[in-house]
DOPA-183120 format. One record per atom (N, C-alpha, C): residue in three letters; z negated, x negated, y. Coordinates in pm, whole numbers, padded with zeros to 5 digits, always signed. Layout:
N
ALAZXY...
END
This chain:
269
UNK+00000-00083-00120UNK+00000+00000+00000UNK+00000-00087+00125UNK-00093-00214+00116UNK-00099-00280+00275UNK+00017-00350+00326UNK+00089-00411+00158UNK+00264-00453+00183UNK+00284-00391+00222UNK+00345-00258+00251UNK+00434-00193+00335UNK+00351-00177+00454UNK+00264-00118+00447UNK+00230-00113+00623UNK+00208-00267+00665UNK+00217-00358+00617UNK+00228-00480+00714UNK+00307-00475+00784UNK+00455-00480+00833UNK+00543-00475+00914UNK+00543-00405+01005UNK+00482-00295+01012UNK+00435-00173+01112UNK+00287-00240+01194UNK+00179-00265+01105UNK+00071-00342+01134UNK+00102-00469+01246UNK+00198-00569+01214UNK+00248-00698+01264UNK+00286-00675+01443UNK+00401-00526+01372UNK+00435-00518+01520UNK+00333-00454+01619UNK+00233-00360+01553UNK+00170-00293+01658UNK+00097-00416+01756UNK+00048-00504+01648UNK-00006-00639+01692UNK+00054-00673+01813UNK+00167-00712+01842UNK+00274-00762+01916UNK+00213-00922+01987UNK+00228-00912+02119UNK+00166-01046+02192UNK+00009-01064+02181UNK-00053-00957+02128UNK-00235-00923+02208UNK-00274-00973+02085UNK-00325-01129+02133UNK-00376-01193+02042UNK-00549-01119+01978UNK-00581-01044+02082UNK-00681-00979+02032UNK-00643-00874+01885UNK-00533-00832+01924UNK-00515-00693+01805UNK-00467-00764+01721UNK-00418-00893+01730UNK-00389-00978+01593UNK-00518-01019+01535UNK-00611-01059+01628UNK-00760-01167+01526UNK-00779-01043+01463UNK-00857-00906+01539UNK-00868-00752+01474UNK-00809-00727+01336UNK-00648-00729+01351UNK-00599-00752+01180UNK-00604-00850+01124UNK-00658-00966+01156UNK-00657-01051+01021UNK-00802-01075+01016UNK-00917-00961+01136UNK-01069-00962+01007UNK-01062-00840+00957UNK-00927-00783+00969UNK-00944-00634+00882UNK-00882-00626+00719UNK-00802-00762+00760UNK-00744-00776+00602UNK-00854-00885+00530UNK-00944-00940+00616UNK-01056-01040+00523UNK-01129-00918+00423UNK-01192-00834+00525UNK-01251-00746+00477UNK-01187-00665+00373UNK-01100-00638+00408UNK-01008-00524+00285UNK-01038-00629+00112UNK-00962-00768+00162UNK-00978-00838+00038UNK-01057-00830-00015UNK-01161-00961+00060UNK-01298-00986+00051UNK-01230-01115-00060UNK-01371-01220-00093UNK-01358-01329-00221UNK-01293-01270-00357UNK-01276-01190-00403UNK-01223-01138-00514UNK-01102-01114-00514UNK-01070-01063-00406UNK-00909-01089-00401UNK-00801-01187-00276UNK-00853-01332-00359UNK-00826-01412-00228UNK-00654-01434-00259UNK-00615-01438-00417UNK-00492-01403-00372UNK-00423-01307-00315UNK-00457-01177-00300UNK-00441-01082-00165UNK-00406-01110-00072UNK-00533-01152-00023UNK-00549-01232+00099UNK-00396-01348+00136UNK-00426-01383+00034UNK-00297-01530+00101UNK-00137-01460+00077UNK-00103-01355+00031UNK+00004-01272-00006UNK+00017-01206+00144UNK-00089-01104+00179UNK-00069-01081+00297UNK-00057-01151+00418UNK-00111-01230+00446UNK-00130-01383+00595UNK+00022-01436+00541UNK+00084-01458+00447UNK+00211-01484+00461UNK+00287-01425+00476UNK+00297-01261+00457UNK+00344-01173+00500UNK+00377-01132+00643UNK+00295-01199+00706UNK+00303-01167+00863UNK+00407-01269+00942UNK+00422-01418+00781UNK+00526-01499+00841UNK+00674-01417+00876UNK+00696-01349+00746UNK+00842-01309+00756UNK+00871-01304+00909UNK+01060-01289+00963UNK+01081-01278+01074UNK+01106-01110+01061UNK+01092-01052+00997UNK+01124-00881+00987UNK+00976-00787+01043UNK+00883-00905+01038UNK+00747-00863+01128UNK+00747-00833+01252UNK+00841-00946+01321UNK+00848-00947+01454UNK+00720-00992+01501UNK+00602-01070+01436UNK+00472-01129+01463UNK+00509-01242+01599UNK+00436-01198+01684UNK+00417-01329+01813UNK+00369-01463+01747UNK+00397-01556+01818UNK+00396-01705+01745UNK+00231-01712+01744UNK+00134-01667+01823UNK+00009-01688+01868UNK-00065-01594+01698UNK+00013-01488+01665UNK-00061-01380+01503UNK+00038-01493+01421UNK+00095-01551+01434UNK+00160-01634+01308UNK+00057-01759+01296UNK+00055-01826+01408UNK-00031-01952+01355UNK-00188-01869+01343UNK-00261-01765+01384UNK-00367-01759+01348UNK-00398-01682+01210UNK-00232-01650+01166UNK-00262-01602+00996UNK-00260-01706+00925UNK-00162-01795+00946UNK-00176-01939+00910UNK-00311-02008+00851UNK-00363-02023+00997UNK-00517-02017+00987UNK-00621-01984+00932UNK-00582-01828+00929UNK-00684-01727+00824UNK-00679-01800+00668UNK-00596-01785+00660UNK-00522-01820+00531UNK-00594-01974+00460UNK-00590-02065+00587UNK-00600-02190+00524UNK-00777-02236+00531UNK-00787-02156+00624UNK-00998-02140+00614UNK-01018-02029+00479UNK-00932-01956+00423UNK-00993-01835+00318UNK-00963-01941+00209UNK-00860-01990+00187UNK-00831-02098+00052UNK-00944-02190+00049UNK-00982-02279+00167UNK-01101-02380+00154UNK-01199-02314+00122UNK-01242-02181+00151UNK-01389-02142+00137UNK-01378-02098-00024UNK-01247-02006-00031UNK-01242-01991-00217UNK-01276-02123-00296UNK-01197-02197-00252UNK-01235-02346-00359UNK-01360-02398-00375UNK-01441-02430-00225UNK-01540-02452-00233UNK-01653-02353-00292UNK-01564-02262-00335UNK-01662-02162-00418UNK-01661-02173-00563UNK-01559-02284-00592UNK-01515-02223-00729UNK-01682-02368-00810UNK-01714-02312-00893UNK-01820-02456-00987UNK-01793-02515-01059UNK-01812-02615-01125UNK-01762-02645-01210UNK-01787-02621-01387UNK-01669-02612-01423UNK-01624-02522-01567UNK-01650-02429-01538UNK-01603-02359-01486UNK-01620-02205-01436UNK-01470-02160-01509UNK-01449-02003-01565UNK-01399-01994-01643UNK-01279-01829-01583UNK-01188-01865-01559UNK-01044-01988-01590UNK-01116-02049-01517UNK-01057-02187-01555UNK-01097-02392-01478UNK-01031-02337-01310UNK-01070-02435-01224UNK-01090-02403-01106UNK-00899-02463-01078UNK-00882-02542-01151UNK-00733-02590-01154UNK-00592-02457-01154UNK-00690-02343-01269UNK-00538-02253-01253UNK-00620-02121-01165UNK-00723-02119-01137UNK-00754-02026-00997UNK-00704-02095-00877UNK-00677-02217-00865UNK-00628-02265-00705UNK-00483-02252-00748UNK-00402-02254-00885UNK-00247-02216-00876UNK-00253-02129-00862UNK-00327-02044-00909UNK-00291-01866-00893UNK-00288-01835-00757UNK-00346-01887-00671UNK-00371-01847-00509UNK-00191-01822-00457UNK-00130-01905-00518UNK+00019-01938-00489UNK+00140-01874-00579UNK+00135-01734-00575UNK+00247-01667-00692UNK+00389-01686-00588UNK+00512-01679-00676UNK+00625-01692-00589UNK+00659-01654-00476UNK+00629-01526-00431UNK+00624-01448-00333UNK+00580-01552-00172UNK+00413-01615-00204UNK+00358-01616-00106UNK+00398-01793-00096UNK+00420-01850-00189UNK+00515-01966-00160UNK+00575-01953-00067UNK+00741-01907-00119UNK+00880-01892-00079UNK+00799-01882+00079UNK+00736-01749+00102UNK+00690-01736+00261UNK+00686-01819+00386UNK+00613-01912+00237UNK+00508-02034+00348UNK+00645-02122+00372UNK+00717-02165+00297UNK+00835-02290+00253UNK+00913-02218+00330UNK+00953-02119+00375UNK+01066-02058+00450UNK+00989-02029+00623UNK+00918-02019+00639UNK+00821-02049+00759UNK+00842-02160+00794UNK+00810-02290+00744UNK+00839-02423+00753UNK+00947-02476+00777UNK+01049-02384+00713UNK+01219-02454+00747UNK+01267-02439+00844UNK+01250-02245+00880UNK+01286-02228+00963UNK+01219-02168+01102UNK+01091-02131+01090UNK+01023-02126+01258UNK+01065-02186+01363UNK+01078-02133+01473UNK+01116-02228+01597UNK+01031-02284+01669UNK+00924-02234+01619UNK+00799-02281+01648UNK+00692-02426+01619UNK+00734-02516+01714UNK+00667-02669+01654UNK+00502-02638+01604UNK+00438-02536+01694UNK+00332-02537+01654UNK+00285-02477+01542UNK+00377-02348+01486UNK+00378-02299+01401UNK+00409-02340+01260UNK+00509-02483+01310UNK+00503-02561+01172UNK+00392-02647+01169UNK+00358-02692+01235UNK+00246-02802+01201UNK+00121-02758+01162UNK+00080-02622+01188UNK-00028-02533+01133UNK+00014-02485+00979UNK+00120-02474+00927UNK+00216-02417+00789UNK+00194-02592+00752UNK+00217-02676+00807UNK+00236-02795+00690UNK+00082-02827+00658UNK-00013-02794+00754UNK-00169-02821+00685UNK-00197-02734+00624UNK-00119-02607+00597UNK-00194-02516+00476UNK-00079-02537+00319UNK-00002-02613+00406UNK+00137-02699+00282UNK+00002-02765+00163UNK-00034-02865+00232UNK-00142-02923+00156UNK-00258-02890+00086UNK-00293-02745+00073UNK-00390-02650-00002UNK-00245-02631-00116UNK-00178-02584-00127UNK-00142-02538-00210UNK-00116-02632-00345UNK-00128-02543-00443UNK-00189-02601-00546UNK-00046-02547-00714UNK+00002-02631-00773UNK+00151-02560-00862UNK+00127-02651-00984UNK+00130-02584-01099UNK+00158-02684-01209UNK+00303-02760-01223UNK+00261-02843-01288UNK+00399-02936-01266UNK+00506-02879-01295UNK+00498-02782-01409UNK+00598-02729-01511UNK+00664-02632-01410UNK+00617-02615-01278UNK+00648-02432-01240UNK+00799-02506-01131UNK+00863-02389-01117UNK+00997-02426-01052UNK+01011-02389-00922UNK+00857-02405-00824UNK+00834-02401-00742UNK+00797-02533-00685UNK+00822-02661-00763UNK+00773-02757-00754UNK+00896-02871-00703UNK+01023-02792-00789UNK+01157-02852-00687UNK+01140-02801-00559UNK+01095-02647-00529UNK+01170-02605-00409UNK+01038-02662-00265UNK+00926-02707-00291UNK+00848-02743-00234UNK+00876-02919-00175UNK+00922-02977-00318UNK+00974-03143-00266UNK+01068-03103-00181UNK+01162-03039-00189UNK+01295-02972-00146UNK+01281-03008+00052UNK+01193-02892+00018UNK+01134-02859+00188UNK+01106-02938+00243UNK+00934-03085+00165UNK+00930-03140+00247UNK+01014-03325+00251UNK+01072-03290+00164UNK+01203-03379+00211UNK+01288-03369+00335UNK+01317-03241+00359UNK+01391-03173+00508UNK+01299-03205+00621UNK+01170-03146+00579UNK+01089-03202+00672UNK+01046-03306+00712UNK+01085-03427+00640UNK+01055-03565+00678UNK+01172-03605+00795UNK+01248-03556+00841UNK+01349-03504+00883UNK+01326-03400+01045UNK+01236-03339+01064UNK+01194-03266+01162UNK+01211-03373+01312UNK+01215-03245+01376UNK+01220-03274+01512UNK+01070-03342+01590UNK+00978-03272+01472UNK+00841-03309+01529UNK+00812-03431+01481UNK+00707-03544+01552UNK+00701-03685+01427UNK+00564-03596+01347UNK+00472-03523+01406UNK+00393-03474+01300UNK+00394-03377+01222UNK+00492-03343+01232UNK+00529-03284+01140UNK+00616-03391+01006UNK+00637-03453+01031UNK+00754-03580+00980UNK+00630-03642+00910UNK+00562-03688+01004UNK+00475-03774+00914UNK+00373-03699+00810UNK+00331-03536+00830UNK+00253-03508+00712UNK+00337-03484+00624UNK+00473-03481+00654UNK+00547-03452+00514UNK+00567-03597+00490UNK+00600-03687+00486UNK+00580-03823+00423UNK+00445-03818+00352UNK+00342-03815+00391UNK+00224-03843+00346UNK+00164-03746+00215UNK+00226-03644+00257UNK+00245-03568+00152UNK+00332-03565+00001UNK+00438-03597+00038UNK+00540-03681-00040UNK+00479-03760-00124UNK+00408-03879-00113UNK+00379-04043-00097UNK+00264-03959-00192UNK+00207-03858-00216UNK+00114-03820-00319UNK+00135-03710-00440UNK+00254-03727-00406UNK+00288-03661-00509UNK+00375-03733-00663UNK+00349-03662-00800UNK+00330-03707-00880UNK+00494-03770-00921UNK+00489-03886-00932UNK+00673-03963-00972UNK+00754-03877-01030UNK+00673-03780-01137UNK+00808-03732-01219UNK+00891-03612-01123UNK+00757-03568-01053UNK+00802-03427-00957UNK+00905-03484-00868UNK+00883-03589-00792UNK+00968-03616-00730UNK+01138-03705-00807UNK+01137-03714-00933UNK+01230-03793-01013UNK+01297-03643-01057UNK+01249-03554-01102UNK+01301-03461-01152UNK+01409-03401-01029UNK+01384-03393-00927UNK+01428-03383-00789UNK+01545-03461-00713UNK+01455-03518-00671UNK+01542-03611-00579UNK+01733-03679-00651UNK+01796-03637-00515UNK+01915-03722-00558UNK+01932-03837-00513UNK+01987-03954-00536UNK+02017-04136-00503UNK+02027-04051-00311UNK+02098-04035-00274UNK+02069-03975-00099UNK+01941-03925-00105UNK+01890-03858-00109UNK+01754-03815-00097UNK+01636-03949-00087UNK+01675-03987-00211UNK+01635-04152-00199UNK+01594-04232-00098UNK+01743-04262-00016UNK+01765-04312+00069UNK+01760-04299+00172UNK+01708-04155+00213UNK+01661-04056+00345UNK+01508-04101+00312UNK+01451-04047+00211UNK+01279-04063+00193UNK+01287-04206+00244UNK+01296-04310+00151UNK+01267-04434+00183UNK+01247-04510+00374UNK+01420-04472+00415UNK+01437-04507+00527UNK+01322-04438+00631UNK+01292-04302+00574UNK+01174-04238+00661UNK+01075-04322+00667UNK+01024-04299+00527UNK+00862-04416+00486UNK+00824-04561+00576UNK+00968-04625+00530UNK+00962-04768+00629UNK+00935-04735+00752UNK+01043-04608+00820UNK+00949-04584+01020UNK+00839-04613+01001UNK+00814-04472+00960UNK+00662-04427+00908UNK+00570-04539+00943UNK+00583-04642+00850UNK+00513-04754+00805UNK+00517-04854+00980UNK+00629-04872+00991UNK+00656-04943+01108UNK+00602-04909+01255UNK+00586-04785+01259UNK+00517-04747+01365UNK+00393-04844+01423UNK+00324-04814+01278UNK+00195-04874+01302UNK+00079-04740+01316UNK+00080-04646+01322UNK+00038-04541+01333UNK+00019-04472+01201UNK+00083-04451+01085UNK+00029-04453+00920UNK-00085-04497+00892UNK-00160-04406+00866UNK-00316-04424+00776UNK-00280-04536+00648UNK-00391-04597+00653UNK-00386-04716+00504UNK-00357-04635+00424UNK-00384-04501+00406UNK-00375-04427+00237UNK-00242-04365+00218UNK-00160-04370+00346UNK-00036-04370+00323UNK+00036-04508+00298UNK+00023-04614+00347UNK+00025-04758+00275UNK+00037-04775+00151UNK-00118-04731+00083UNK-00128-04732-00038UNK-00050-04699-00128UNK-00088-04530-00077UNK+00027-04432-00201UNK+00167-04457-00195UNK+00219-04537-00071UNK+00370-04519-00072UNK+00413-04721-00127UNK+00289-04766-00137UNK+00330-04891-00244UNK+00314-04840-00337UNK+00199-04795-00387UNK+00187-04728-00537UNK+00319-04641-00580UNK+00379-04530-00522UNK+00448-04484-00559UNK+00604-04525-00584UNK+00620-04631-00495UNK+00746-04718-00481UNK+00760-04791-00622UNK+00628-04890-00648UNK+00630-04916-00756UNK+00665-04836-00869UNK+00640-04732-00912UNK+00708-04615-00975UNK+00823-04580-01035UNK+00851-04561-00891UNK+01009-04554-00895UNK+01084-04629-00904UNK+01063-04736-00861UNK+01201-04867-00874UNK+01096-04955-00973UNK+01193-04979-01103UNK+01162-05048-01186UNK+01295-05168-01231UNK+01223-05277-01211UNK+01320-05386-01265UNK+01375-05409-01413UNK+01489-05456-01416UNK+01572-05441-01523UNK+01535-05592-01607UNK+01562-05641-01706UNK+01591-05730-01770UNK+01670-05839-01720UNK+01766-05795-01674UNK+01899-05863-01561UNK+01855-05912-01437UNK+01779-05831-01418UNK+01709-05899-01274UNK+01809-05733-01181UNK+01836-05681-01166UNK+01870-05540-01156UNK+01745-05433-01090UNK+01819-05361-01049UNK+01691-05244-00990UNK+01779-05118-01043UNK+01663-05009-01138UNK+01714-04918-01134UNK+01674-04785-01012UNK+01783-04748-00980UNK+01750-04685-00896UNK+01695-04513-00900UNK+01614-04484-00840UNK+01604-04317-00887UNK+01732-04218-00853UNK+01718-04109-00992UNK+01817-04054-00938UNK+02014-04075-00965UNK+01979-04222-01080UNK+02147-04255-01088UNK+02100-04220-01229UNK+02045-04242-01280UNK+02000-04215-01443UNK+01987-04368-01472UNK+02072-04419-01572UNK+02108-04561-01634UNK+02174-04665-01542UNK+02184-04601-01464UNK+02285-04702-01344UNK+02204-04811-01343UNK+02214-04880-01267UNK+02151-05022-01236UNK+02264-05099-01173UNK+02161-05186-01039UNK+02244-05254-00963UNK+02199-05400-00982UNK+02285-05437-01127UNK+02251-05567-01165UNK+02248-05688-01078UNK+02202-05720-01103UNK+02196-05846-01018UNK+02216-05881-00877UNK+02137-05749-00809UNK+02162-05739-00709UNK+02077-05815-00612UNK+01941-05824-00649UNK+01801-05849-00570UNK+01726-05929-00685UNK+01783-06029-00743UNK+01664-06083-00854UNK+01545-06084-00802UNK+01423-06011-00938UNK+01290-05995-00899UNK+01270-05906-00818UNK+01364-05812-00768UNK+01347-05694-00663UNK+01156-05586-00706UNK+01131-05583-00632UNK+00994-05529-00662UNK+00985-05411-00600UNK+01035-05377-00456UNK+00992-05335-00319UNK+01058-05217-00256UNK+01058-05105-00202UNK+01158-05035-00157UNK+01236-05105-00052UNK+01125-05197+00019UNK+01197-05263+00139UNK+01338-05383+00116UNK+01366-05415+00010UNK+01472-05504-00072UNK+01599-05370-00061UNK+01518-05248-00169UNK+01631-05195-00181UNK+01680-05134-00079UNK+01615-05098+00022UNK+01693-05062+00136UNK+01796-05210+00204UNK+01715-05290+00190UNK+01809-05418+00233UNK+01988-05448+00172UNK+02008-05356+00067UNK+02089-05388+00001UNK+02170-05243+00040UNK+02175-05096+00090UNK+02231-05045+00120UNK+02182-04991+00262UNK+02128-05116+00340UNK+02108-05051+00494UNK+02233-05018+00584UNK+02259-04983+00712UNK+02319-04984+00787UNK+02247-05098+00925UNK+02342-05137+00990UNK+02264-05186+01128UNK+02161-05110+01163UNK+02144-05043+01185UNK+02025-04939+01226UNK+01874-04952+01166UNK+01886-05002+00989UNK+01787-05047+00924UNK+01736-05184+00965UNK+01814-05269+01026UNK+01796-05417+01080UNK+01669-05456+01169UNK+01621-05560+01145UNK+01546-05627+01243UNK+01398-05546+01243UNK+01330-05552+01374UNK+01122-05561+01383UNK+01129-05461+01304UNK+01196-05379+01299UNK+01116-05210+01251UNK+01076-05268+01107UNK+01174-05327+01043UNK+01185-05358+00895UNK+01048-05467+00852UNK+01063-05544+00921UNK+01021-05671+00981UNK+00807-05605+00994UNK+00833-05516+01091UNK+00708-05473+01123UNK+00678-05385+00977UNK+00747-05318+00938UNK+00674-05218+00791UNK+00635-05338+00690UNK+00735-05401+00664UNK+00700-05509+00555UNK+00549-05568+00599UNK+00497-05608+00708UNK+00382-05714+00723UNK+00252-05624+00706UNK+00298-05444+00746UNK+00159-05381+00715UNK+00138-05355+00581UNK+00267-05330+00475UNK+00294-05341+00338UNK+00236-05436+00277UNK+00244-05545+00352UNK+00177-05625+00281UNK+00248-05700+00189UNK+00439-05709+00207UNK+00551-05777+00169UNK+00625-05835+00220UNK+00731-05945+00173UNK+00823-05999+00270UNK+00966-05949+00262UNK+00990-05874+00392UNK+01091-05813+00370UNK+01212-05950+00377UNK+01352-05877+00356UNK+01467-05925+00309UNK+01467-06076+00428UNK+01507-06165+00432UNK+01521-06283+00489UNK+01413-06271+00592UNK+01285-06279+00534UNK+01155-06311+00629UNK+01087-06355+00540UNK+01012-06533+00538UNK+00948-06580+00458UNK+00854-06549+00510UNK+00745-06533+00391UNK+00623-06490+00365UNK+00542-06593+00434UNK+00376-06555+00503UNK+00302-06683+00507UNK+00250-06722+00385
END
């Protein structure tokens, strides 16, 4: 019943951020803890653009949404029965995904994405589910955004996620978009160490050396670019080997020294 009157609900809302907070403590209440997937079905509901929701009821369903998920979790105990692992997937059925991931692509709203990419990071998918391409999907595009913070929580986000999810995925371009992102990223100087970390850790991963002295690359299958980089270890090599001018010089130069590697013709101390 509240699916359909949402769209009617959204608009009565209109600009009056008051009659928006009003409906989203009227849908806490309706839920309540027992039905927090409810809850997160509807607050994404108000994303659609067929709502006609003001940007001010979009980021504060957003909101609702991403304070009702933290307080569910922190509710859940441990061995509590289902495991607290498939009550935080369940929060996320296809429906209220797609919502959030289509909010993110396309809002015109910078602020409205950057409030959608911190509730990006609650959400919770078994590996197996085929919501797990369309999520790398997104924030691959989004590493890509107009915003850098938006850019950078989708890197960072990325950079923790599990190799195969992203192997099952990614094409050799995709590759080469992530990577070239990561190195900015990195180069800025502005990347948290734990993006450092995870995005050596995960590099390692993915590019594995051949016998030949070869790198295979993600994404070609068996390919291998023999003997291209003997001892290649690094994403920063393999970008060296299909950069453009544009990849050249400090930027490269600067990611490698916070990495904690020597990039392509820069000896190490």
């Amino acid at each position: 019943m509240l699916s359909r009157l949402m769209p009617g609900l959204a608009a009565g809302a209109g600009p009056d951020k008051l009659k928006g907070k009003k409906l989203l403590s009227t849908l806490k209440v309706l839920c309540g803890p027992c039905y927090a997937q409810r809850f997160v079905q509807l607050g994404m509901q108000l994303l659609a653009p067929d709502t006609n929701s003001h940007i001010d009821l979009r980021v504060e369903s957003i909101l609702a949404v991403e304070a009702f998920v933290s307080n569910f979790l922190d509710s859940l105990s441990e061995g509590c029965d289902p495991p607290a692992e498939a009550q935080h997937a369940g929060l996320w059925p296809t429906a209220s995904l797609e919502a959030l991931l289509a909010c993110l692509m396309h809002d015109p709203s910078i602020k409205v994405r950057r409030v959608a990419m911190r509730l990006v990071s609650l959400v919770a998918l078994p590996e197996s589910s085929e919501g797990v391409a369309a999520l790398v999907h997104v924030l691959l595009c989004k590493s890509r955004d107009k915003d850098v913070v938006v850019v950078a929580r989708a890197l960072e986000l990325l950079v923790q996620m599990p190799a195969a999810s992203l192997l099952s995925t990614c094409s050799l371009p995709h590759w080469l978009a992530f990577f070239r992102a990561c190195v900015t990223h990195c180069s800025t100087g502005t990347a948290p160490v734990s993006f450092l970390q995870a995005f050596t850790r995960l590099s390692a991963q993915l590019l594995s050396c051949d016998t030949s002295g070869g790198v295979t690359v993600p994404g070609s299958g068996a390919q291998s670019l023999v003997g291209a980089f003997p001892g290649l270890r690094h994403p920063l090599c393999f970008l060296a080997m299909v950069a453009g001018p544009e990849d050249e010089g400090t930027g490269l130069q600067r990611a490698a020294f916070r990495l904690g590697v020597a990039a392509p013709g820069v000896d190490a101390d």
